[in-house]
N, C-alpha and C positions, 0 to 999 in steps of 0.2 A: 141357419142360425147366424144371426149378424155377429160380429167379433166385436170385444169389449174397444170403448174408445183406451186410446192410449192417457195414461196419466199427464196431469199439470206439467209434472217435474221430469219424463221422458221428454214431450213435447220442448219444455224448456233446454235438457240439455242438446238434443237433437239440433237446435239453431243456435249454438256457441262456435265460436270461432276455434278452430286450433291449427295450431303451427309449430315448423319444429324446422330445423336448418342443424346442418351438419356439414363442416366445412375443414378441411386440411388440407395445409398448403406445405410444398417441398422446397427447395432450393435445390436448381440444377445449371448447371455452366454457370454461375454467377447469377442465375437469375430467380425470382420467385414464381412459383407457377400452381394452379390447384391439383393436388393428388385424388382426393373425392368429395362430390358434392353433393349433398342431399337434401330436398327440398318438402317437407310435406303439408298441405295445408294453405293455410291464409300468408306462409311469409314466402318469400322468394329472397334469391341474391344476383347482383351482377356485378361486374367486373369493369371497370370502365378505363382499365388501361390501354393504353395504343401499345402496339404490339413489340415497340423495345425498349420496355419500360424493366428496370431491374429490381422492383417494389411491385407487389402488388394491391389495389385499392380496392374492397368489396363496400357494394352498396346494399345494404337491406330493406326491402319491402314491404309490408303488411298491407297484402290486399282487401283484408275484411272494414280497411279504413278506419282502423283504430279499434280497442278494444274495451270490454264491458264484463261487468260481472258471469262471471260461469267459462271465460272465457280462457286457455291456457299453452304458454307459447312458448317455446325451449331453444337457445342459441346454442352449440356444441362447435367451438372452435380448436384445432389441434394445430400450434407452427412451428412444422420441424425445426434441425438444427440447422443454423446459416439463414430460416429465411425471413422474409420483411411483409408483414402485412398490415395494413392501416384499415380499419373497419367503421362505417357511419350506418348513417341512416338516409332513405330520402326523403323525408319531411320530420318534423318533430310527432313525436308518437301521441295521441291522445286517449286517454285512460275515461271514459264517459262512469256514469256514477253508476251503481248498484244495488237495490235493495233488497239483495240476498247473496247468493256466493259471491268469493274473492274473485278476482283477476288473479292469475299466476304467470308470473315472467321467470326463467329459469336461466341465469348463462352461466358455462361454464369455457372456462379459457387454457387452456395448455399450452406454454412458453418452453420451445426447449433449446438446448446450447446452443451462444451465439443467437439466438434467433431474436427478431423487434416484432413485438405490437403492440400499436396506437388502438385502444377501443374509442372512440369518441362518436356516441349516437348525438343526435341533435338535441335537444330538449325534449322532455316529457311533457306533460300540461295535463293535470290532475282536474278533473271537472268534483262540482260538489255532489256529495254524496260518494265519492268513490270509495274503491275496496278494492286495494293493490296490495301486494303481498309478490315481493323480490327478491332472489336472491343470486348473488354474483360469489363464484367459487374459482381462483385463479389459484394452479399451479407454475410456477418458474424455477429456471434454471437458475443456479448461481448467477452463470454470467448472460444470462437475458436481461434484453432490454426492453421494460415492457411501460406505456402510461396508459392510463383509464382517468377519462372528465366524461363524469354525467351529471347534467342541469334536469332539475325538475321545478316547474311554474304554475302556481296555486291559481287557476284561474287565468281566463284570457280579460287581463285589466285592461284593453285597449275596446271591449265587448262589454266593459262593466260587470262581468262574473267576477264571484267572489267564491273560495271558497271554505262555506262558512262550518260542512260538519263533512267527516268522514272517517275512513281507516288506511294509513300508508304503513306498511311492516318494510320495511328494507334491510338486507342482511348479506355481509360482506367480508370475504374470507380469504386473505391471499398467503402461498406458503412459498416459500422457495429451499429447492432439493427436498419436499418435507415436513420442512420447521416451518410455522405459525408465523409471522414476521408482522402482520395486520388484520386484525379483526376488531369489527362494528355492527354494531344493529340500529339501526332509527326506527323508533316508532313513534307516529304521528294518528290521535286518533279522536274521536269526540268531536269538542269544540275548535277546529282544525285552524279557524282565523284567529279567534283568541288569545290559542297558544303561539302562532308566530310573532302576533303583539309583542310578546314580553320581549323586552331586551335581551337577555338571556340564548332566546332561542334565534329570532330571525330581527326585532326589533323595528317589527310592522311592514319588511321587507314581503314579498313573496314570489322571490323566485331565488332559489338555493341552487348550490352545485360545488363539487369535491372533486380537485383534482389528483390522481395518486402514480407519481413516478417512480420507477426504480430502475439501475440504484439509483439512489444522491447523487445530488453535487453542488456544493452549496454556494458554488460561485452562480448558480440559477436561482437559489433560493434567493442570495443578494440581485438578482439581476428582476426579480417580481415582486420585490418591498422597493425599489427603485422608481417603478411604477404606481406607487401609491397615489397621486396627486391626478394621476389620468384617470384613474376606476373612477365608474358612475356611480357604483357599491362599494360595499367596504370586502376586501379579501387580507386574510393571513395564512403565513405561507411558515412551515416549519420540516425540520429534517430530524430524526432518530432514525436507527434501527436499521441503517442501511436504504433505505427509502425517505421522500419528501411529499408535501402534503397540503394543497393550497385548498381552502376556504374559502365560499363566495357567496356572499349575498347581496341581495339588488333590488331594485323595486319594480320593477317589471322584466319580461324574457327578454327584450330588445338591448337592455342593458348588461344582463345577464350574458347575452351573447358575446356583446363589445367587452367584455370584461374576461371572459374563457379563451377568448382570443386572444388575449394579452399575455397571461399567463399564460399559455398551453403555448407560444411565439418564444415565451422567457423562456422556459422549459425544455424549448428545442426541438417539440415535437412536430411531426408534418402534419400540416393542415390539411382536413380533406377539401378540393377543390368547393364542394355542396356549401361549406358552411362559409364560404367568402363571397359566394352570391347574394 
């Protein structure tokens, strides 16, 4: 008796990407070092410091060469007290389009006493038709030091893509000791070029990005409106609540880049060597 063929939608999820990274780092003699690492799936991570390095720098991977609908991928980063870790990516991640389930990108981040992280992946780059769906969940300590800059790029404009319909949900939740200190959601969906049109939103820009430090300091906030007349895009940069918070938009990623670098320079944050190539 031959066995029923497998359904569309087995077949379907059976070739989706998944990926999952689990990453905690210690501070031991003054230095930064990983306590465990876990890697499963399509992402990997490495390490690219030379061996008396008092920071440590992780690089993330996605070997599936970017991701598509059905596709679901989970960052878990935990950094004890005292230590320093700076996280990218190595290439800009590409999001391909969709015509059925979301993509799922999951990170979450734990900052604990004393301790620094720099998240700063490369650019995203949203193809048309996509269906992304993110969400970024950061705990910190009082006295952690923690920035996240991530850039997303509606189309590779130097390829003549455009992209003119989809669904981006992005959802952003940072607390420290606890308390709620920043929360956002973006959602981008339908008519996806149209709506960056409007002045309002992007004002025919399309390549965005948000930078979020803490705590403040507002002689950094004066130190990236100082920089106004350099940006190829327009950026604004504001402080509440114990945190600061720089705005970016651009006309293409290449700009977008020169311009995250400027800021994220103001800011004080370490650059990861990847993104000065």
């Amino acid at each position: 008796m031959l066995a029923a063929a497998p359904a569309h939608s087995e077949i379907f999820a059976g070739n989706r990407a998944i990926g999952r990274i689990a990453l905690s780092v210690r501070a031991a003699a003054g230095r930064s070092r990983r306590q465990r690492v876990r890697e499963q799936g399509a992402l990997r991570v490495r390490f690219p410091n030379g061996p008396n390095s008092d920071t440590l720098d992780a690089m993330i991977l996605n070997t599936a060469g970017g991701m598509t609908g059905g596709d679901r991928f989970a960052i878990d980063i935990n950094v004890g007290a005292g230590a320093r870790l700076t996280v990218t990516t190595a290439a800009a991640e590409k999001i391909y389009r969709s015509l059925g389930p979301d993509t799922g990108v999951d990170v979450t981040l734990d900052v604990g006493p004393g301790a620094t992280l720099a998240w700063m992946p490369q650019e995203m780059i949203l193809f048309d038709q996509v269906r992304l769906r993110r969400s970024i969940e950061v705990e910190l300590a009082r006295d952690s030091d923690f920035t996240l800059a991530e850039g997303v790029v509606f189309g590779r404009s130097a390829m003549g893509e455009t992209v003119l319909r989809g669904n981006f949900f992005d959802r952003w939740r940072v607390r420290a000791d606890g308390a709620l200190i920043f929360a956002e959601s973006l959602r981008l969906d339908g008519a996806i070029a149209e709506k960056l049109a409007r002045r309002a939103v992007a004002g025919g820009s399309v390549a965005i990005a948000s930078v979020l430090k803490y705590p403040a300091d507002e002689s950094k906030v004066t130190a990236v409106r100082a920089l106004e007349k350099t940006f190829a895009g327009e950026v604004g940069v504001s402080a509440w609540n114990g945190l600061m918070l720089a705005r970016l938009v651009a006309p293409d990623g290449a700009a977008l880049h020169r311009d995250l670098i400027g800021v994220l320079t103001a800011f004080g944050a370490p650059l990861p060597r990847l993104w000065l190539n």
